[in-house]
TORKOL-4160 file (C-alpha; in steps of 0.2 Angstrom, whole numbers, padded with zeros to 4 digits, m for minus):
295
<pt num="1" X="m0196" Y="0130" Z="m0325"/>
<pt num="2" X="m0190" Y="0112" Z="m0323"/>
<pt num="3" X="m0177" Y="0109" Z="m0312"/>
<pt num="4" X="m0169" Y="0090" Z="m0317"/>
<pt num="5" X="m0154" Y="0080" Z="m0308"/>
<pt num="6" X="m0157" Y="0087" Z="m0291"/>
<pt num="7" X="m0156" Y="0075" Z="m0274"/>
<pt num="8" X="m0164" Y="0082" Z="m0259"/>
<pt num="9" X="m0162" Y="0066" Z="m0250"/>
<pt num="10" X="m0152" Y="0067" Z="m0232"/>
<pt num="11" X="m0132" Y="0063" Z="m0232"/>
<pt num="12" X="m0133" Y="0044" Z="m0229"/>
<pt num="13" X="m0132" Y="0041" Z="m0211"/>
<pt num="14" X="m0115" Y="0034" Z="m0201"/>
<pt num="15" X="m0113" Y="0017" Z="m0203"/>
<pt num="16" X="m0104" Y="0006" Z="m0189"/>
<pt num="17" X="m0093" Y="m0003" Z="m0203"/>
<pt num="18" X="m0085" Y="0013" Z="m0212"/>
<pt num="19" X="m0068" Y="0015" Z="m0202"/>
<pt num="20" X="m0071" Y="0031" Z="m0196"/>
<pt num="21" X="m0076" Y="0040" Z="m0179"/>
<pt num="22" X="m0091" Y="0050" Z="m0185"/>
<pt num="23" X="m0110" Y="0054" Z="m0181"/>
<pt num="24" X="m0109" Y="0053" Z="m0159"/>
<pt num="25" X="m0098" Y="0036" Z="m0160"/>
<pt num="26" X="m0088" Y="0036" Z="m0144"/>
<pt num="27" X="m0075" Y="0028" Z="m0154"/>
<pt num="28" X="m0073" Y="0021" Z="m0172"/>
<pt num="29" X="m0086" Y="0011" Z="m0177"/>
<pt num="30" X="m0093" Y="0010" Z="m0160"/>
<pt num="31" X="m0102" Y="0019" Z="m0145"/>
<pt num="32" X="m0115" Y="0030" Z="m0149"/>
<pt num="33" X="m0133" Y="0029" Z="m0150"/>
<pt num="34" X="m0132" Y="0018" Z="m0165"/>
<pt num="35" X="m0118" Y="0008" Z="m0163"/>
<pt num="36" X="m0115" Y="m0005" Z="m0152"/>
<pt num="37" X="m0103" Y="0003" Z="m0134"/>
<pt num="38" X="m0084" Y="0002" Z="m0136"/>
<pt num="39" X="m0077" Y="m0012" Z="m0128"/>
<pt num="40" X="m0061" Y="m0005" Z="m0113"/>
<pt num="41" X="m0045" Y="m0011" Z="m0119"/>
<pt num="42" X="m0035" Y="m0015" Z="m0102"/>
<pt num="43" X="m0016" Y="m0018" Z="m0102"/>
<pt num="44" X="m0007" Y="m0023" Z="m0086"/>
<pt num="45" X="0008" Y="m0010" Z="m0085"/>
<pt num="46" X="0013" Y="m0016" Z="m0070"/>
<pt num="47" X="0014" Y="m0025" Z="m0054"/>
<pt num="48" X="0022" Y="m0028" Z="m0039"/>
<pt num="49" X="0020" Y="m0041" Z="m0026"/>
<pt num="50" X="0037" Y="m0039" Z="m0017"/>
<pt num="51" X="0043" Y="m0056" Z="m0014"/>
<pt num="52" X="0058" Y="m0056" Z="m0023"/>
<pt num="53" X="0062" Y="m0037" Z="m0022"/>
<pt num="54" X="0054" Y="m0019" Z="m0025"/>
<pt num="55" X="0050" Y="m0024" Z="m0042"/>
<pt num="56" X="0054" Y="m0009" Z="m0050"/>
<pt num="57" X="0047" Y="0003" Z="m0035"/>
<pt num="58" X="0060" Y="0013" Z="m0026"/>
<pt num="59" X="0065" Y="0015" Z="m0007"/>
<pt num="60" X="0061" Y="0034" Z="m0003"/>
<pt num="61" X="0071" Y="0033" Z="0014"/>
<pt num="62" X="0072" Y="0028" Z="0032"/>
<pt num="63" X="0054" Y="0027" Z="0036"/>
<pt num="64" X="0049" Y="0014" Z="0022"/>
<pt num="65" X="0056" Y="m0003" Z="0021"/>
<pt num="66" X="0051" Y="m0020" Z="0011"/>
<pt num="67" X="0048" Y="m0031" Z="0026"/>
<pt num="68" X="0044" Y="m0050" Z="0030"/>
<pt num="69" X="0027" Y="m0049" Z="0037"/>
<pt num="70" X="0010" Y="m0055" Z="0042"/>
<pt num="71" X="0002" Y="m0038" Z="0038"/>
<pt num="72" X="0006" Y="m0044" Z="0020"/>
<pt num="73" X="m0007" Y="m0048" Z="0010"/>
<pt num="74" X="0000" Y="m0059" Z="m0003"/>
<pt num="75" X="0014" Y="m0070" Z="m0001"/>
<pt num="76" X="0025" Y="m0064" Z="0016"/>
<pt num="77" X="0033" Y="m0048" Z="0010"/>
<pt num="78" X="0027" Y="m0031" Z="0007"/>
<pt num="79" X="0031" Y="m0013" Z="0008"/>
<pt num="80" X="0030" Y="m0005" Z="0024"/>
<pt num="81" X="0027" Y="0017" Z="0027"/>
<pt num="82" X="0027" Y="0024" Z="0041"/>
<pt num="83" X="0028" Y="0042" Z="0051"/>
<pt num="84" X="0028" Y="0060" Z="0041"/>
<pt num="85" X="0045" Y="0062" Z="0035"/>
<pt num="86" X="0039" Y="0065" Z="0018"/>
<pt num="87" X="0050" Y="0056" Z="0005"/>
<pt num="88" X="0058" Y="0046" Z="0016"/>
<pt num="89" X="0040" Y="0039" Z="0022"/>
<pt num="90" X="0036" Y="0034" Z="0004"/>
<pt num="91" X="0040" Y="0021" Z="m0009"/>
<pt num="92" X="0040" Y="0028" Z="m0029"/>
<pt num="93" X="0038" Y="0022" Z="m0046"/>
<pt num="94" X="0046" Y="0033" Z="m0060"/>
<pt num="95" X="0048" Y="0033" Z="m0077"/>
<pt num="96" X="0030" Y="0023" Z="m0085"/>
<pt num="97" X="0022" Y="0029" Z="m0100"/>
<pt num="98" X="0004" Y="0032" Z="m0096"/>
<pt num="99" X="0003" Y="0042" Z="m0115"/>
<pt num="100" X="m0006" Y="0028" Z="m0125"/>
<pt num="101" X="m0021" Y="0027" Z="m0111"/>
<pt num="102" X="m0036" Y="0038" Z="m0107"/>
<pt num="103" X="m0036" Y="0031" Z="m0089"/>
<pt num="104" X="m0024" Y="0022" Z="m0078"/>
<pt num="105" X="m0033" Y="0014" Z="m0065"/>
<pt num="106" X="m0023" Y="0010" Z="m0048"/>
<pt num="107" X="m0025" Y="m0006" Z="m0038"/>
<pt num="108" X="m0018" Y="m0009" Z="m0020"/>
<pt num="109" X="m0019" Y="m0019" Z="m0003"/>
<pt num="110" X="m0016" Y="m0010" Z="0012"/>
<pt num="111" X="m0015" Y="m0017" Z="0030"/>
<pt num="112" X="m0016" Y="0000" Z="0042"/>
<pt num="113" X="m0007" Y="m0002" Z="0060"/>
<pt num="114" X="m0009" Y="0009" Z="0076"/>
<pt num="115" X="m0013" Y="0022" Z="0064"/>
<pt num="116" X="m0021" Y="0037" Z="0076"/>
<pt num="117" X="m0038" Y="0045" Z="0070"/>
<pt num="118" X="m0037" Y="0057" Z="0058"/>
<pt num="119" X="m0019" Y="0051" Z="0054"/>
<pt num="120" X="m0017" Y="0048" Z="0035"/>
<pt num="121" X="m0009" Y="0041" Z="0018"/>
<pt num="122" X="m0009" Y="0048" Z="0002"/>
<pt num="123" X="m0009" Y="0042" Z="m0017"/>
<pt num="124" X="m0001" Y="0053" Z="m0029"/>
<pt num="125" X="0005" Y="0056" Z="m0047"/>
<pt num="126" X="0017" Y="0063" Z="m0056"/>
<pt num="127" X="0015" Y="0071" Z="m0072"/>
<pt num="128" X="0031" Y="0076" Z="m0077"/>
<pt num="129" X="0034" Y="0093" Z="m0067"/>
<pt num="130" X="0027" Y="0088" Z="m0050"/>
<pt num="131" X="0015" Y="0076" Z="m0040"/>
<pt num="132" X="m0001" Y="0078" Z="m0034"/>
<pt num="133" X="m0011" Y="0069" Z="m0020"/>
<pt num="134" X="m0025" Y="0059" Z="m0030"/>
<pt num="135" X="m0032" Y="0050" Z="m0016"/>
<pt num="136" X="m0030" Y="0051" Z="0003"/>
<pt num="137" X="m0036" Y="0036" Z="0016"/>
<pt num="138" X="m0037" Y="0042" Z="0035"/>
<pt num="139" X="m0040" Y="0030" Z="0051"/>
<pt num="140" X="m0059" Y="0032" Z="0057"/>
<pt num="141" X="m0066" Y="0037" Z="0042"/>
<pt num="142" X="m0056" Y="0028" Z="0027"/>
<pt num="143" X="m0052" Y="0014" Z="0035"/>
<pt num="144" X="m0049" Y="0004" Z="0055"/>
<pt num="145" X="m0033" Y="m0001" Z="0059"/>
<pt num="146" X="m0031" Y="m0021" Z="0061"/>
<pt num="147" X="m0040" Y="m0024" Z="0045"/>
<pt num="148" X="m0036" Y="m0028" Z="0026"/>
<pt num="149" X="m0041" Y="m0016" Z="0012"/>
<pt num="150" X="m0043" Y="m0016" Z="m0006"/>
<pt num="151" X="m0043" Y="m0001" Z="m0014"/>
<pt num="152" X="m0043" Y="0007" Z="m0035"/>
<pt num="153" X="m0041" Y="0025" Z="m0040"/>
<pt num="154" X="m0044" Y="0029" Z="m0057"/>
<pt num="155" X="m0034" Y="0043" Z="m0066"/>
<pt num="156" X="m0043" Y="0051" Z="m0081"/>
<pt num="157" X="m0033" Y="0060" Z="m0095"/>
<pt num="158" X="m0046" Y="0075" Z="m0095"/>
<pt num="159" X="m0040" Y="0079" Z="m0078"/>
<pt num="160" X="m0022" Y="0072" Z="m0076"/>
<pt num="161" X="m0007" Y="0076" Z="m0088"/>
<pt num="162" X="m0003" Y="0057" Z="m0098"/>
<pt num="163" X="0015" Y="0057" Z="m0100"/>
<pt num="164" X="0028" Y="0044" Z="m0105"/>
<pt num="165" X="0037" Y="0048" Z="m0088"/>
<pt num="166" X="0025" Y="0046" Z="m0076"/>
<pt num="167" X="0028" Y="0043" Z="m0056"/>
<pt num="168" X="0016" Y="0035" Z="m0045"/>
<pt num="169" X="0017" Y="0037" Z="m0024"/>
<pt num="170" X="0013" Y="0030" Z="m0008"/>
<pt num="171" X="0015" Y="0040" Z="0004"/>
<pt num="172" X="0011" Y="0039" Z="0024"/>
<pt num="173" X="0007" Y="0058" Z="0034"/>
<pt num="174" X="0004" Y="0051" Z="0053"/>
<pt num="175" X="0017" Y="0056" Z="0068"/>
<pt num="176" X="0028" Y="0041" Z="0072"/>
<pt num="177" X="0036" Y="0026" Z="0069"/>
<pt num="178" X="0022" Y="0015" Z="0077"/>
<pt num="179" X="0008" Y="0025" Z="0064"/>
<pt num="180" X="0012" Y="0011" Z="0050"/>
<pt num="181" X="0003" Y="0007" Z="0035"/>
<pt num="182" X="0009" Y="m0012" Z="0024"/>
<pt num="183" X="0005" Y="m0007" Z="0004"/>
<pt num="184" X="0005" Y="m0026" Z="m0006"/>
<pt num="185" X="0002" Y="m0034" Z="m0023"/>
<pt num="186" X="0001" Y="m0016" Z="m0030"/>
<pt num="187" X="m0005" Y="m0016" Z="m0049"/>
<pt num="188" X="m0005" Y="m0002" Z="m0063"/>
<pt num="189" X="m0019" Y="m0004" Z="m0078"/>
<pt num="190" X="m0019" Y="0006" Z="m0094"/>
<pt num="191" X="m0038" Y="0007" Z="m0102"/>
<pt num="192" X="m0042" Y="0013" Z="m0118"/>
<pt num="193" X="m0059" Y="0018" Z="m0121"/>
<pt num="194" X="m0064" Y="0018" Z="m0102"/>
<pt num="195" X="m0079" Y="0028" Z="m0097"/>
<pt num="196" X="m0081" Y="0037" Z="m0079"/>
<pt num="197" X="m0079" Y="0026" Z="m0064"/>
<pt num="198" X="m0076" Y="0030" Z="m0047"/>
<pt num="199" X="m0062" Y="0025" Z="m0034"/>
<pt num="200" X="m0069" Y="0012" Z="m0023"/>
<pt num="201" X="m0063" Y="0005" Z="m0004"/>
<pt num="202" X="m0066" Y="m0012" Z="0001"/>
<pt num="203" X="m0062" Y="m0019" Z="0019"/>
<pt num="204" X="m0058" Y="m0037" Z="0018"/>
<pt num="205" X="m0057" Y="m0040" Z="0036"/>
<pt num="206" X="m0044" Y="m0052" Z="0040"/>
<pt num="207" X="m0036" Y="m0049" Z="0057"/>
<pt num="208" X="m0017" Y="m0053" Z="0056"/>
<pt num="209" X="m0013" Y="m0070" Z="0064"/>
<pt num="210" X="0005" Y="m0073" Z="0069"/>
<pt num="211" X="0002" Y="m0091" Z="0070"/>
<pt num="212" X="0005" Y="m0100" Z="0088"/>
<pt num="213" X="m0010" Y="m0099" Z="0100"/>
<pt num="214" X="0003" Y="m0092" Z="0113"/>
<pt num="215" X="0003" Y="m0078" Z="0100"/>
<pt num="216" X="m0014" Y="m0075" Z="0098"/>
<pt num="217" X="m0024" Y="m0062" Z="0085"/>
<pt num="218" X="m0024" Y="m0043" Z="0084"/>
<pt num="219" X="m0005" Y="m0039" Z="0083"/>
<pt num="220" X="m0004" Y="m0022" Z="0083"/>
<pt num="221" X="0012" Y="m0017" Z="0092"/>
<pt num="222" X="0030" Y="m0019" Z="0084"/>
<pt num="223" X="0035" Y="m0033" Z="0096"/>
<pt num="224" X="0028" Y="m0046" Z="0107"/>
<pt num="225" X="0034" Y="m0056" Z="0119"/>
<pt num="226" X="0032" Y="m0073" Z="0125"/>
<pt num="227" X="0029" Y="m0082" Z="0136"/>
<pt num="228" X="0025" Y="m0068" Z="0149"/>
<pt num="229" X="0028" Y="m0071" Z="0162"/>
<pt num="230" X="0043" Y="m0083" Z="0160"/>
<pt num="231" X="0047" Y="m0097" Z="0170"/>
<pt num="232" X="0059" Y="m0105" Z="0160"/>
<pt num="233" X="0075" Y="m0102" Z="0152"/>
<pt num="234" X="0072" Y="m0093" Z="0134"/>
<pt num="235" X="0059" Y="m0075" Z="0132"/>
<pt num="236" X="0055" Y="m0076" Z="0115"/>
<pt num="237" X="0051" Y="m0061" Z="0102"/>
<pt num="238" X="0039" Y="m0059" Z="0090"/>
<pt num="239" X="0042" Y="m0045" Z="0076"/>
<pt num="240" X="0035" Y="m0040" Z="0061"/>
<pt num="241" X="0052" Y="m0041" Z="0054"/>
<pt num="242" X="0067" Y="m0048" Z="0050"/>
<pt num="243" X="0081" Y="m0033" Z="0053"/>
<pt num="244" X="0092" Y="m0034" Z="0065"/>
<pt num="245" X="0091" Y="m0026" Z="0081"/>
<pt num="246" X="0099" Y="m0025" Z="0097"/>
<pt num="247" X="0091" Y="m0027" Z="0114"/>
<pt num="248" X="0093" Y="m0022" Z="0132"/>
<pt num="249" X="0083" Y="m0028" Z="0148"/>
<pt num="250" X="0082" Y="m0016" Z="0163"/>
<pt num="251" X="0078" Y="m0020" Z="0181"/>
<pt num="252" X="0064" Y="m0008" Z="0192"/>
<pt num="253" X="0078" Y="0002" Z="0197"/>
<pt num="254" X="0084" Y="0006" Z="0179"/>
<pt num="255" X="0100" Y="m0004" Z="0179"/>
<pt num="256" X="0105" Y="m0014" Z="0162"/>
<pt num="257" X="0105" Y="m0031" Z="0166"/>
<pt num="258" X="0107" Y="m0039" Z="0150"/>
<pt num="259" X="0109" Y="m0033" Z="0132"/>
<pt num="260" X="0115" Y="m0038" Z="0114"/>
<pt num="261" X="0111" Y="m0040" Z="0096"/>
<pt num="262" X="0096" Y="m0052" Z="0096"/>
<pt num="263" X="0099" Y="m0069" Z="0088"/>
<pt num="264" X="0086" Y="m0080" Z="0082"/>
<pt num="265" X="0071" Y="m0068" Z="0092"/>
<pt num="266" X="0076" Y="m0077" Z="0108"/>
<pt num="267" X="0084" Y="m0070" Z="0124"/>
<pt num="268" X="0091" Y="m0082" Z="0138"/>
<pt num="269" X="0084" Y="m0075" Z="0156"/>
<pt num="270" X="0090" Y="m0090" Z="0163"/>
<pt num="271" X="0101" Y="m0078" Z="0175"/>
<pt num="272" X="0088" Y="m0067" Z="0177"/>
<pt num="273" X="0080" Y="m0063" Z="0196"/>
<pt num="274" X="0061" Y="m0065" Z="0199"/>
<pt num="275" X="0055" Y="m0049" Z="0198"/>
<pt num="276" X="0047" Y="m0035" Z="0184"/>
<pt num="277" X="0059" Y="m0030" Z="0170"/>
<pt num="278" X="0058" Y="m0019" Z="0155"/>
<pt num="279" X="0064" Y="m0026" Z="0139"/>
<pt num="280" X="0071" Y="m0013" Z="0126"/>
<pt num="281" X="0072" Y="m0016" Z="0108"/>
<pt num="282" X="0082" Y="m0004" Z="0093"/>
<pt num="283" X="0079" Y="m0006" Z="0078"/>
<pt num="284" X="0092" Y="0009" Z="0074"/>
<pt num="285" X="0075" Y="0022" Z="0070"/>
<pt num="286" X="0066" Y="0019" Z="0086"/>
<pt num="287" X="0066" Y="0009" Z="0105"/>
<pt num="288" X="0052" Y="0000" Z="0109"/>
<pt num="289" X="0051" Y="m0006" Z="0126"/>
<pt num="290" X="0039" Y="m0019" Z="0132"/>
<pt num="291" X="0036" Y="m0026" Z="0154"/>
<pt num="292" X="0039" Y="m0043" Z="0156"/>
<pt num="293" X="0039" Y="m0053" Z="0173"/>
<pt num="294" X="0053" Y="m0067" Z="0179"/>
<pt num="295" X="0044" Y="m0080" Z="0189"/>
């Protein structure tokens, strides 16, 4: 028996031109073992560089500030996080659509200072019922103190809940106000069609310099002060910012010799016996107290 107008031929194979996601494409038309691999389609969702404000990043509380500073990477401001006190020891970003991406990759700069070893900061996300720690950096094994970093954490939709009001958060877990870490030049990219990568760390080195060879390199203490000893009239103070603060200089036998609101980081000892003195400075969270001699 004949059998007539039958095709046994194979359904015609995908074609990287139809439009359609079909065979193993990765995408339409692309990706695959027969078409050519889908190109990442990255969008800038935001950044911040702090010079003129928080650009759209939130204060969480006492123990995070936007300060004038060396320790900033880019330009002279960045945010400062410091101690444990949770919130209050974190800066925020709320409300970004993450929904049209299949990654969000995060891209920092962080300067660490007096961190202690084991002490740590974390990056978390927020996906619309609560946040969770994404990645965590700690001193002696993430990072030394003293040193610029560079770091990404890339955020996968397979594994994180994408959702038009995301939150993002740097958050610093150490044990005092001196434990300090200087997040800069912050920037959040959407990629579409991105394949898996891993986060990365990079140490740019990069010692802060204050500038003045009186000064010197390696600050890491919230104050210096110079020239010490002093022979002359003025004691000059180096801070890593610009608040205002008071001060209060006290003898060897713990009497208040002089005190006031510091103008212009410079204190008049002209009246001042020789001698070793203690120099006190609040910043409203913290005192800081640093030896100086009278010559």
């Amino acid at each position: 028996m004949a059998i007539d107008n039958i095709n046994l031929s194979q359904p015609a194979a995908p074609t990287c031109s139809d439009g359609i996601q079909n065979g193993d494409e990765t995408g339409v038309d692309c990706g695959g073992s027969v078409c050519a691999p889908c190109s990442t389609q990255d969008v800038v969702i935001h950044q911040g560089f702090f010079e003129s404000g928080w650009d759209g990043w939130s204060d969480g509380g006492s123990d995070c500030a936007r300060v004038s500073s060396a320790r900033s990477y880019e330009g002279s401001y960045s945010i400062r996080i410091r101690d444990n006190s949770g919130t209050g020891s974190s800066m925020t970003l709320s409300n970004v659509d993450v929904t049209p991406y299949n990654q969000v990759e995060i891209e920092f700069y962080f300067y660490p200072n007096s961190m202690e070893n084991g002490e740590d900061f974390w990056v978390q996300y927020y996906n619309g019922s609560s946040y969770t720690t994404v990645a965590s950096y700690a001193s002696g094994s993430s990072f030394t103190n003293g040193s610029f970093y560079v770091a990404t954490v890339i955020l996968d939709a397979s594994s994180y809940n994408f959702v038009s009001n995301a939150g993002f958060r740097f958050r610093c877990d150490a044990s005092g106000n001196n434990d300090q870490i200087y997040i800069d030049q912050v920037t959040l990219t959407g990629i579409s069609n991105g394949t898996a990568s891993n986060n990365t760390l990079t140490s740019l080195g990069g010692n802060t310099v204050l500038g003045g060879s009186e000064i010197g390199n390696d600050f890491e203490d919230d104050f210096l002060l110079f020239p010490n000893p002093v022979s002359g009239k003025i004691l000059n103070i180096k801070r890593i910012d610009d608040s205002e603060v008071t001060f209060r200089i006290v003898n060897m036998l713990g009497q208040t010799v002089k005190s006031g609101v510091l103008i212009n980081n410079q204190v008049d000892v002209d009246g001042l016996l020789s001698g070793m003195y203690f120099m006190e400075i609040n910043d409203g969270d913290e005192v800081m107290t640093k030896r100086f001699i009278r010559e």
